[in-house]
NUZALUM-255162 format. One line per field, with one value per residue (C-alpha): residue number from 1; z, y, x; residue in three letters. Coordinates in nm, 4 decimals. Example, Ala and Ser with C-alpha at 12.3 -4.5 7.8 and 13.67 -1.06 7.14 Angstrom:
// NUZALUM-255162
nr = [1 | 2]
z = [0.7800 | 0.7140]
y = [-0.4500 | -0.1060]
x = [1.2300 | 1.3670]
rest = [ala | ser]
***
This chain:
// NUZALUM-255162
nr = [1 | 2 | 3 | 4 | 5 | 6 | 7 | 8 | 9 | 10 | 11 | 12 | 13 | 14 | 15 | 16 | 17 | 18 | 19 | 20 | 21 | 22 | 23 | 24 | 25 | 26 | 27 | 28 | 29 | 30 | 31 | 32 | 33 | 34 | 35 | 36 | 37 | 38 | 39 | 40 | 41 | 42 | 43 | 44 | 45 | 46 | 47 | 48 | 49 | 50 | 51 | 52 | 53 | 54 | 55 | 56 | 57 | 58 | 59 | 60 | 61 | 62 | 63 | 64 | 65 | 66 | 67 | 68 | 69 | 70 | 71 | 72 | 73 | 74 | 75 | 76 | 77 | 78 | 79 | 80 | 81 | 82 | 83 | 84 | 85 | 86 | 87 | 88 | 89 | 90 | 91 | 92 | 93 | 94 | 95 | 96 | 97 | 98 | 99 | 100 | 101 | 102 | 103 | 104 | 105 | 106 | 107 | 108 | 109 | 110 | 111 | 112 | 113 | 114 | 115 | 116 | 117 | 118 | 119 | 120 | 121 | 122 | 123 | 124 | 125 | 126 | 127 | 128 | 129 | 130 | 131 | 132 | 133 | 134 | 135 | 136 | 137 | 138 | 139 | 140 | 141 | 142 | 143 | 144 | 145 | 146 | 147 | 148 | 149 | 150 | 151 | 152 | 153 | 154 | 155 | 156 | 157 | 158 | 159 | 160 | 161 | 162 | 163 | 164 | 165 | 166 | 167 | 168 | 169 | 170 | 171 | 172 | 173 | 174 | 175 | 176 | 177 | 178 | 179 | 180 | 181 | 182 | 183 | 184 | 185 | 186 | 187 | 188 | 189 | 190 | 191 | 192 | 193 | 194 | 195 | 196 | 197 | 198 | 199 | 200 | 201 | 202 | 203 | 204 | 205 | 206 | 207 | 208 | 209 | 210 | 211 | 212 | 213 | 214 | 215 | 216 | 217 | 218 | 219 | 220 | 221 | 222 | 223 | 224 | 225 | 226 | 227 | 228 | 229 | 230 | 231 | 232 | 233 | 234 | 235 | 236 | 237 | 238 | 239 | 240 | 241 | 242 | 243 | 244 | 245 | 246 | 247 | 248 | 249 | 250 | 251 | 252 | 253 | 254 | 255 | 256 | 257 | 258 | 259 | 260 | 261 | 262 | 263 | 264 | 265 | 266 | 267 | 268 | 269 | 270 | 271 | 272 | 273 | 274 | 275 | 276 | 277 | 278 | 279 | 280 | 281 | 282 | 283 | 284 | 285 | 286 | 287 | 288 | 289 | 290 | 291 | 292 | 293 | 294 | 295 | 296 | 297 | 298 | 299 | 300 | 301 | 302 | 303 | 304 | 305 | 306 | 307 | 308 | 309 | 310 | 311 | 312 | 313 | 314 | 315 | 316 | 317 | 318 | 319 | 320 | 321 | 322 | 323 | 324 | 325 | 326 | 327 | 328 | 329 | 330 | 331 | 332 | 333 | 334 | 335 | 336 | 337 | 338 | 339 | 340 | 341 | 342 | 343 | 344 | 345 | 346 | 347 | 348 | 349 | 350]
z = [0.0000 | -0.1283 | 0.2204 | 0.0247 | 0.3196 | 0.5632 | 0.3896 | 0.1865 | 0.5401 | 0.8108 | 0.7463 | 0.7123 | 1.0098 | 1.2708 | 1.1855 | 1.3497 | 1.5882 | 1.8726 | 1.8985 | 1.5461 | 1.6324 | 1.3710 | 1.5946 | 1.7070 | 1.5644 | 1.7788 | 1.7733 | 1.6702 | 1.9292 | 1.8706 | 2.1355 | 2.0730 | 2.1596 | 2.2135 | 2.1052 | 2.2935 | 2.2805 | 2.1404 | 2.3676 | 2.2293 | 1.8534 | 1.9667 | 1.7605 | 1.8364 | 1.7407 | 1.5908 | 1.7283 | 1.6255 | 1.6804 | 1.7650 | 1.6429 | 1.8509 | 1.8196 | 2.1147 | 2.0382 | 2.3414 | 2.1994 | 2.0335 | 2.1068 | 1.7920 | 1.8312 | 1.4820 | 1.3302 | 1.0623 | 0.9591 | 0.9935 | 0.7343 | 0.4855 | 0.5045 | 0.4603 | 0.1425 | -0.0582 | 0.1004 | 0.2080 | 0.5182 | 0.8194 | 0.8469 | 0.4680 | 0.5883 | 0.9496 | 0.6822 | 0.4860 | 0.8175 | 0.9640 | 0.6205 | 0.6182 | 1.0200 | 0.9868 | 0.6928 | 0.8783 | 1.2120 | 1.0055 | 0.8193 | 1.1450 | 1.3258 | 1.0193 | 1.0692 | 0.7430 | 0.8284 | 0.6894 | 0.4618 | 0.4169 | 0.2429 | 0.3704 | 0.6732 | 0.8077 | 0.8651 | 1.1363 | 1.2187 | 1.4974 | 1.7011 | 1.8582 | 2.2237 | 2.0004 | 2.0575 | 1.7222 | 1.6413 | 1.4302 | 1.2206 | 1.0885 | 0.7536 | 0.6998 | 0.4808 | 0.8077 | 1.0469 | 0.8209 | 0.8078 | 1.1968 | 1.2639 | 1.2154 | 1.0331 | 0.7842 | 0.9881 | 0.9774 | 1.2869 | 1.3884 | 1.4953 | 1.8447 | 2.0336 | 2.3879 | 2.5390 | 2.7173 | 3.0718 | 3.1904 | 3.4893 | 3.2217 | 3.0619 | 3.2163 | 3.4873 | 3.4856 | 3.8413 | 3.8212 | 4.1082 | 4.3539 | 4.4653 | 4.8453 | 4.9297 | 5.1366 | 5.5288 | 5.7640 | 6.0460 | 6.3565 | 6.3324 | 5.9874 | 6.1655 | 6.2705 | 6.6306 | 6.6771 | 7.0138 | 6.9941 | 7.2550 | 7.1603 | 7.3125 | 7.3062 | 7.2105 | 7.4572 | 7.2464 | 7.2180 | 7.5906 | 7.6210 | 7.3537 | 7.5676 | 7.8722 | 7.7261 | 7.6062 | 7.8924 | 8.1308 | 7.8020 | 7.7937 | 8.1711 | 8.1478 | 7.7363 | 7.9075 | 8.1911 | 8.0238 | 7.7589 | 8.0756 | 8.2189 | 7.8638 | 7.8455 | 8.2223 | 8.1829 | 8.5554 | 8.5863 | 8.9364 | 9.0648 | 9.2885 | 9.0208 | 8.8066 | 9.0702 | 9.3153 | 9.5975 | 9.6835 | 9.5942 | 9.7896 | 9.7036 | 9.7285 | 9.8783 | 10.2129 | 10.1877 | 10.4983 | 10.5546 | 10.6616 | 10.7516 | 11.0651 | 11.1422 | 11.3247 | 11.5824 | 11.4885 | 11.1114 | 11.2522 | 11.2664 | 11.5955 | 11.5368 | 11.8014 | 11.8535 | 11.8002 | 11.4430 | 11.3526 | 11.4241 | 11.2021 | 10.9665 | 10.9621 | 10.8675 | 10.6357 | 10.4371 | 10.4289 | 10.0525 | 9.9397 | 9.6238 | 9.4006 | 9.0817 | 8.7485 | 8.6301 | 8.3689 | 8.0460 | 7.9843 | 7.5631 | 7.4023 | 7.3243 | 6.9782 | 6.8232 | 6.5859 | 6.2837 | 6.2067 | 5.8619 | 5.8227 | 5.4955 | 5.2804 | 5.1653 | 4.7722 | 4.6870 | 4.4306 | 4.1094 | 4.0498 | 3.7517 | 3.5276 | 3.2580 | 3.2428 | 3.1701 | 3.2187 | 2.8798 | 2.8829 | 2.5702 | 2.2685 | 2.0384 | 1.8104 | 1.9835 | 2.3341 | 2.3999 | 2.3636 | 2.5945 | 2.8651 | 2.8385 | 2.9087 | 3.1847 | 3.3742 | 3.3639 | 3.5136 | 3.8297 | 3.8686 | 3.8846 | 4.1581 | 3.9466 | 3.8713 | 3.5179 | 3.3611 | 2.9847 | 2.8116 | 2.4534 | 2.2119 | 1.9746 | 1.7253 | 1.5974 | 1.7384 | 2.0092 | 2.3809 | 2.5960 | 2.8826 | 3.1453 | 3.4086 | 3.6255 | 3.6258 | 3.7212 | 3.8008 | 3.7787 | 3.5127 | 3.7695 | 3.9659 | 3.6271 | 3.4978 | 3.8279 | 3.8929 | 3.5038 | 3.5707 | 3.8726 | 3.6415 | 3.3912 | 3.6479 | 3.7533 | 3.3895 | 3.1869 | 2.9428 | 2.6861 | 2.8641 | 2.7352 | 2.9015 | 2.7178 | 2.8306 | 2.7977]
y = [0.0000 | 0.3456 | 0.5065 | 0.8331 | 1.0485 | 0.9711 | 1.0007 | 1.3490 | 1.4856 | 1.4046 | 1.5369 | 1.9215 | 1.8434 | 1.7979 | 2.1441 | 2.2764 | 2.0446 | 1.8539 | 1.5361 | 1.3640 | 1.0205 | 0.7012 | 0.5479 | 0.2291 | 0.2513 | 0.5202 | 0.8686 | 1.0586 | 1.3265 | 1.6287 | 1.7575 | 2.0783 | 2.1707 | 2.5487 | 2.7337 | 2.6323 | 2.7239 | 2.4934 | 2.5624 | 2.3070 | 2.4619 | 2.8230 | 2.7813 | 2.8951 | 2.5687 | 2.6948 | 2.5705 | 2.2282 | 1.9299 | 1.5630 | 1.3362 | 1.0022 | 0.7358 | 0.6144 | 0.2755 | 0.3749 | 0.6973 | 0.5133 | 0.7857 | 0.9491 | 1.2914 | 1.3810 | 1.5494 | 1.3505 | 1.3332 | 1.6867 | 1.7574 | 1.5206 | 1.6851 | 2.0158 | 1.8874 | 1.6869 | 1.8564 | 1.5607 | 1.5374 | 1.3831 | 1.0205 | 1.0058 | 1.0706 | 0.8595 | 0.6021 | 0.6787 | 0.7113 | 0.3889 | 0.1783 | 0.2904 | 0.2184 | -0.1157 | -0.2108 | -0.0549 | -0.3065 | -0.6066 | -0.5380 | -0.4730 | -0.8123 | -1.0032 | -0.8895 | -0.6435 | -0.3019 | -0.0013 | 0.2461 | 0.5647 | 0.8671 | 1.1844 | 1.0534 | 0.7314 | 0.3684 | 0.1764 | -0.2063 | -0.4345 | -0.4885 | -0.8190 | -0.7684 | -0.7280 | -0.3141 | -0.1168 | 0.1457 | 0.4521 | 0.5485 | 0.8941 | 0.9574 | 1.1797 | 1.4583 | 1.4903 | 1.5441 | 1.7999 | 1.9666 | 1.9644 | 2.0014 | 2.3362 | 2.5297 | 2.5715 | 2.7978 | 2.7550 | 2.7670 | 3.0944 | 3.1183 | 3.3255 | 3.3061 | 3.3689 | 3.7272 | 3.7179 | 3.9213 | 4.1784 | 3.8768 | 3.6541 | 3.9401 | 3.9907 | 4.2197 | 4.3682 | 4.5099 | 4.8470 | 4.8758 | 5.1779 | 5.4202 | 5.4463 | 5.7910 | 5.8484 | 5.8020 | 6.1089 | 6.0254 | 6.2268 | 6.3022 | 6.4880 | 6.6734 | 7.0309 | 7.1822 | 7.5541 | 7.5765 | 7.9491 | 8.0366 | 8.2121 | 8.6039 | 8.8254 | 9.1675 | 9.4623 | 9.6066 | 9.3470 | 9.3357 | 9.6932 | 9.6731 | 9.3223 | 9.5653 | 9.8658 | 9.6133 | 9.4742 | 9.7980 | 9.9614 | 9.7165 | 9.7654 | 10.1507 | 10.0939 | 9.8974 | 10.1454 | 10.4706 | 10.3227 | 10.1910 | 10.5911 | 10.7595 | 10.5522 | 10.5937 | 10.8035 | 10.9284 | 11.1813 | 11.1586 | 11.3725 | 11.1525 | 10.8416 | 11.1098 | 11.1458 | 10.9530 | 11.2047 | 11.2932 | 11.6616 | 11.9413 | 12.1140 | 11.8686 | 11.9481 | 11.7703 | 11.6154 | 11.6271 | 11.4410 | 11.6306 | 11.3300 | 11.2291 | 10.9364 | 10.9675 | 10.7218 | 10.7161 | 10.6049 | 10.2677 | 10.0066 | 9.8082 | 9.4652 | 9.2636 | 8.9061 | 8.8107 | 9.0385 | 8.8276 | 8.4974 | 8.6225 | 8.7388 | 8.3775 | 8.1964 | 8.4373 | 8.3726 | 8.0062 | 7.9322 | 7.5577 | 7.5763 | 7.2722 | 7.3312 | 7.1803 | 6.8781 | 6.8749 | 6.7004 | 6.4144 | 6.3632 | 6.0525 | 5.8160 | 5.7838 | 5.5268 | 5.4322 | 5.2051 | 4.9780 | 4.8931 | 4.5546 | 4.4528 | 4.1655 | 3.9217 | 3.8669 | 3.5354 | 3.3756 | 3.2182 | 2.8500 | 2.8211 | 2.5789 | 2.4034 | 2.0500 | 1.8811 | 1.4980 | 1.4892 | 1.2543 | 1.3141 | 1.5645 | 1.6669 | 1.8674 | 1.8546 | 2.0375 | 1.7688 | 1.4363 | 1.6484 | 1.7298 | 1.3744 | 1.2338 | 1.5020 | 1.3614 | 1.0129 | 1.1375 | 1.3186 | 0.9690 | 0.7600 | 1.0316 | 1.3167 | 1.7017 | 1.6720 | 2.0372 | 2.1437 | 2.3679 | 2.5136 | 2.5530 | 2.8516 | 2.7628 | 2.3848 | 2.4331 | 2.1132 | 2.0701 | 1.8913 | 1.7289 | 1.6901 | 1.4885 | 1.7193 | 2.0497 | 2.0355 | 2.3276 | 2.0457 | 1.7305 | 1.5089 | 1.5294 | 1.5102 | 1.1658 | 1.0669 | 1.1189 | 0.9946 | 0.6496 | 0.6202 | 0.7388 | 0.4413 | 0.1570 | 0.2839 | 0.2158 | 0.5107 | 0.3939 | 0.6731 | 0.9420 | 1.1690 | 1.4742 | 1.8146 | 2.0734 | 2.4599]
x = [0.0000 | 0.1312 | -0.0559 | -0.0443 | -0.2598 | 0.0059 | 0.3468 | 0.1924 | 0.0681 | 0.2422 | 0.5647 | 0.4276 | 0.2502 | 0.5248 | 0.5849 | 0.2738 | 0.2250 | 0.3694 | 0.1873 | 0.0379 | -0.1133 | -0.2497 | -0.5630 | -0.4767 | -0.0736 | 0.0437 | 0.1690 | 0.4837 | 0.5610 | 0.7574 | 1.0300 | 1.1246 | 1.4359 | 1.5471 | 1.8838 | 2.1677 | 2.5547 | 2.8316 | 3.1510 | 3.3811 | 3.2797 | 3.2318 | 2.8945 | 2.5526 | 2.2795 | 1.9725 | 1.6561 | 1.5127 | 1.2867 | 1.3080 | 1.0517 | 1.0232 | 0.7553 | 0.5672 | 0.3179 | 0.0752 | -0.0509 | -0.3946 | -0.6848 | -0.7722 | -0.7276 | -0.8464 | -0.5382 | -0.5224 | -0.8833 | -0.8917 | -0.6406 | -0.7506 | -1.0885 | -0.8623 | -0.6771 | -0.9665 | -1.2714 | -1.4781 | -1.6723 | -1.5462 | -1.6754 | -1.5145 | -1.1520 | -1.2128 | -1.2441 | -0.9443 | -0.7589 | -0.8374 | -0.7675 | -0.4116 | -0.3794 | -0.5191 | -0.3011 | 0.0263 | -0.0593 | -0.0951 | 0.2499 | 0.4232 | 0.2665 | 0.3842 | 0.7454 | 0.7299 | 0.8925 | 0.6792 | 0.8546 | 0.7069 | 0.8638 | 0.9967 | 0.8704 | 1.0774 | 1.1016 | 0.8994 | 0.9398 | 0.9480 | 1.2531 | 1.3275 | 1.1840 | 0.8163 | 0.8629 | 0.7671 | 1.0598 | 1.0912 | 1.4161 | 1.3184 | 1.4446 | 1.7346 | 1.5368 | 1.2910 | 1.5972 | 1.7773 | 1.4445 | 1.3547 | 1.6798 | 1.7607 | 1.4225 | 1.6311 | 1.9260 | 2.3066 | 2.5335 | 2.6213 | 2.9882 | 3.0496 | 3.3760 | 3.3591 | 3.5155 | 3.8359 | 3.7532 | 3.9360 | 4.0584 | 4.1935 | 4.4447 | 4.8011 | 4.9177 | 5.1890 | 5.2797 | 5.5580 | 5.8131 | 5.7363 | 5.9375 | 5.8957 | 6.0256 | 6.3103 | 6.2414 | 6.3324 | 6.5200 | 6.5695 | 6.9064 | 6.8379 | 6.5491 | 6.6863 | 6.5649 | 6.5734 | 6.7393 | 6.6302 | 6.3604 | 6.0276 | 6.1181 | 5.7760 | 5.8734 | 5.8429 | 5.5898 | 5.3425 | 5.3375 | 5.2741 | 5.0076 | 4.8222 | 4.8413 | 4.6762 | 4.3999 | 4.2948 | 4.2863 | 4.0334 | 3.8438 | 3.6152 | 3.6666 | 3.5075 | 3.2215 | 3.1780 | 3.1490 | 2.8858 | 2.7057 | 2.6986 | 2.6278 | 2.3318 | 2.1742 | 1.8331 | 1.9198 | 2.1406 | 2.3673 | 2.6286 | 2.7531 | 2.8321 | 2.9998 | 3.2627 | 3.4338 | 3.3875 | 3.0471 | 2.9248 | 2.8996 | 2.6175 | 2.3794 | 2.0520 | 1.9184 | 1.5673 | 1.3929 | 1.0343 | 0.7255 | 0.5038 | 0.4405 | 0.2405 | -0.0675 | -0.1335 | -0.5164 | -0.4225 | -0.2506 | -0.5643 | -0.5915 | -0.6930 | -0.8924 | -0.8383 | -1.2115 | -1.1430 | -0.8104 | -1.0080 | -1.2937 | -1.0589 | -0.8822 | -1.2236 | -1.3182 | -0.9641 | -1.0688 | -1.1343 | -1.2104 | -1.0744 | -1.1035 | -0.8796 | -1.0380 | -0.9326 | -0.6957 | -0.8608 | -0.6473 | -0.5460 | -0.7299 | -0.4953 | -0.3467 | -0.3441 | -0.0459 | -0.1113 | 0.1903 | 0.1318 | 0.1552 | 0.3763 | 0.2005 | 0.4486 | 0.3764 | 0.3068 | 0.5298 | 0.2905 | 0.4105 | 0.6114 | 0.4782 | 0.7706 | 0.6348 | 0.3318 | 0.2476 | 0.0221 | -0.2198 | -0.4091 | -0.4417 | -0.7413 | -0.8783 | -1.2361 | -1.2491 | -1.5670 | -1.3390 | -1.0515 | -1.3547 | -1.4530 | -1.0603 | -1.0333 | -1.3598 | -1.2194 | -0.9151 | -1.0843 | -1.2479 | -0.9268 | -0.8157 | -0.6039 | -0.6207 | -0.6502 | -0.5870 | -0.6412 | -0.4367 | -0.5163 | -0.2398 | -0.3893 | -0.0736 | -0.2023 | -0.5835 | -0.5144 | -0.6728 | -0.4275 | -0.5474 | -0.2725 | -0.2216 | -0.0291 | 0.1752 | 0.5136 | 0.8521 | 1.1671 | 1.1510 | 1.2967 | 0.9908 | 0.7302 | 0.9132 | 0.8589 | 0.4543 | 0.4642 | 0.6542 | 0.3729 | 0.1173 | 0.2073 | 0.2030 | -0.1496 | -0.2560 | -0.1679 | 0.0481 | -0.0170 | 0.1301 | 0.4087 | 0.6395 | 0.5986 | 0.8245 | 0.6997]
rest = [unk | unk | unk | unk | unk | unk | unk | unk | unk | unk | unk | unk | unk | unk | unk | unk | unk | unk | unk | unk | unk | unk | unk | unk | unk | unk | unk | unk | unk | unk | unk | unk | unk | unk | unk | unk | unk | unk | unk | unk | unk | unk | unk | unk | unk | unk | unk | unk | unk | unk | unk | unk | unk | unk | unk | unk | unk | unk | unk | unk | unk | unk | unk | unk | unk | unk | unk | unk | unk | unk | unk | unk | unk | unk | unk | unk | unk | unk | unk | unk | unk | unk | unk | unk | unk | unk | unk | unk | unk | unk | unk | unk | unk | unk | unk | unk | unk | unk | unk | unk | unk | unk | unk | unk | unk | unk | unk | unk | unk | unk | unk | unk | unk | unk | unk | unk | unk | unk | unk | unk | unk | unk | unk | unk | unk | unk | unk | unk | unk | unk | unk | unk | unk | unk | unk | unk | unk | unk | unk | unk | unk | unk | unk | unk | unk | unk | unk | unk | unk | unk | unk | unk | unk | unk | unk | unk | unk | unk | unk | unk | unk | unk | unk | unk | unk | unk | unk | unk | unk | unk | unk | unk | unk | unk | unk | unk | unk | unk | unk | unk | unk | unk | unk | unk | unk | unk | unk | unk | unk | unk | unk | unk | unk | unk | unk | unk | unk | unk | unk | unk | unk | unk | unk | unk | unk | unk | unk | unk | unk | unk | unk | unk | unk | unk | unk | unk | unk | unk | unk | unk | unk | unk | unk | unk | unk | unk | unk | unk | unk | unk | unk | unk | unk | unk | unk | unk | unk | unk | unk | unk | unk | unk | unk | unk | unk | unk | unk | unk | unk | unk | unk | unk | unk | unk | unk | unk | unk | unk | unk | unk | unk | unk | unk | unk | unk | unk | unk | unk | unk | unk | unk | unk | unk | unk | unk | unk | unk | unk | unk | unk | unk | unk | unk | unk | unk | unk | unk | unk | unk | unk | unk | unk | unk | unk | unk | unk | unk | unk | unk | unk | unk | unk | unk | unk | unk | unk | unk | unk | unk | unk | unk | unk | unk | unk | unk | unk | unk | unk | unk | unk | unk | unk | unk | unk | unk | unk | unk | unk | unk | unk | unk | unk | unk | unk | unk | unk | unk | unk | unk | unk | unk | unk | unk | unk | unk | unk | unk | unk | unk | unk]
***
């Protein structure tokens, strides 16, 4: 059989999608593998894509119906039809021991321990390869670290000793004149402060003016005489009446007290970190979201979170088993995941 649908579609297919699978053969799955640096080379490695072959992909995810319908524009039952001759005549060549050649595409046949393999052909892997980019040559920078120093001899500069320091024996002599001068400055100070102190007295006095008193100043005498009558007599009975009557109960007001204040401490919210998904444990991937709501329900029953995930670039609903950060711990839930029954699961990195 020529199985013209699959060896004129598949091949442009891995290009838009990850996952292509033949009900009841299996499906080829797409690992995409990002740019990544050469040291040994000093080379910069395009993008690219390996395509691997894994028997327990069998659910139909209508891919390959779906373009058939796209290319010859029949209906959907018509290229089921198509879809399922070429499957069924692909298993019975592989359980008679006949490998299955298929251009541009690859070679599948079964291996000795009863496991069907894939050999790509080499047109596929020159295509996925590289998208059609050469290596890009980039030698690494030498750091500043890596160059040579070169380190210049300093000249330390020559060290005094004590013996070269001179002494001036001579002592420090104030001239005569600068003493005089200190001397005058301290006796004009006081008499400075005094005579602004007297220049700017309102009252006017002789006797301040002068250190000996003056003579013509005129004697003051008083003409009041006290009166005997104009000195009150108080009574004791008056002084004790007096005494109650100065007895005041005074009761000061009470001094309003401030409310208290309270002080907000704001309280600083530490942000929560969003998980980072880069794995997926894939269970199953179609074109119809009701077949992916349908896997996901059987899931919850059998005790997962199933999640489904919607990849706008080939139109497909994943339905995953599990979200993971770290691949070590994915391949793990996915070997458990296996033994429970799930044979048809794959790891797709993001």
């Amino acid at each position: 059989m020529e199985y013209k649908y699959t060896r004129a579609l598949l091949p442009g297919m891995f290009l838009d999608y990850d996952c292509v699978i033949i009900p009841e053969l299996g499906g080829f799955v797409c690992n995409e593998r990002t740019a990544w640096y050469d040291e040994d080379k000093e080379e910069m490695v395009p993008p690219s894509r390996d395509v691997l072959f894994n028997p327990n992909l069998v659910y139909n995810d209508g891919l390959l119906a779906q373009e058939i319908m796209r290319a010859k524009g029949m209906d959907y039952t018509e290229a089921m039809k198509l879809v399922a001759s070429e499957a069924s005549d692909m298993i019975e060549a592989l359980k008679s021991g006949r490998p299955i050649e298929i251009p541009r595409l690859g070679r599948l046949y079964t291996s000795d321990d009863g496991l069907v393999r894939f050999l790509p052909d080499a047109e596929l892997v020159r295509m996925l390869g590289s998208f059609g980019h050469a290596r890009i040559p980039l030698a690494t920078l030498k750091m500043a670290s890596d160059l040579p120093v070169i380190v210049a001899p300093v000249n330390a500069p020559p060290v005094t000793t004590p013996a070269d320091v001179k002494v001036d024996s001579a002592p420090n002599v104030i001239p005569f004149r600068v003493r005089l001068a200190r001397v005058a400055a301290v006796v004009a100070i006081p008499l400075a402060l005094g005579g602004a102190w007297m220049l700017t007295d309102p009252v006017s006095s002789n006797t301040l003016m002068s250190v000996f008193p003056s003579l013509h100043t005129e004697v003051i005498v008083s003409s009041f005489t006290p009166s005997a009558k104009s000195i009150p007599v108080v009574s004791v009975n008056d002084a004790e009446e007096i005494d109650d009557a100065l007895v005041i109960n005074f009761a000061p007001d009470p001094i309003p007290e401030a409310p208290p204040v309270a002080i907000e401490v704001p309280i600083e919210e530490t942000p929560v970190v969003p998980k980072q998904i880069n794995f997926l444990i894939v269970g199953g991937a179609f074109s119809i979201q009701e077949n992916a709501k349908s896997l996901a329900n059987t899931l919850k029953k059998e005790g997962y979170s199933p999640t489904q995930h919607y990849q706008p670039h080939n139109k497909l609903y994943l339905v995953a088993l599990g979200e993971y950060e770290s691949e070590r711990h994915a391949r793990a839930d996915m070997a458990k995941a296996r033994k429970a029954g799930r044979t048809a699961t794959w790891l797709k990195g993001l």
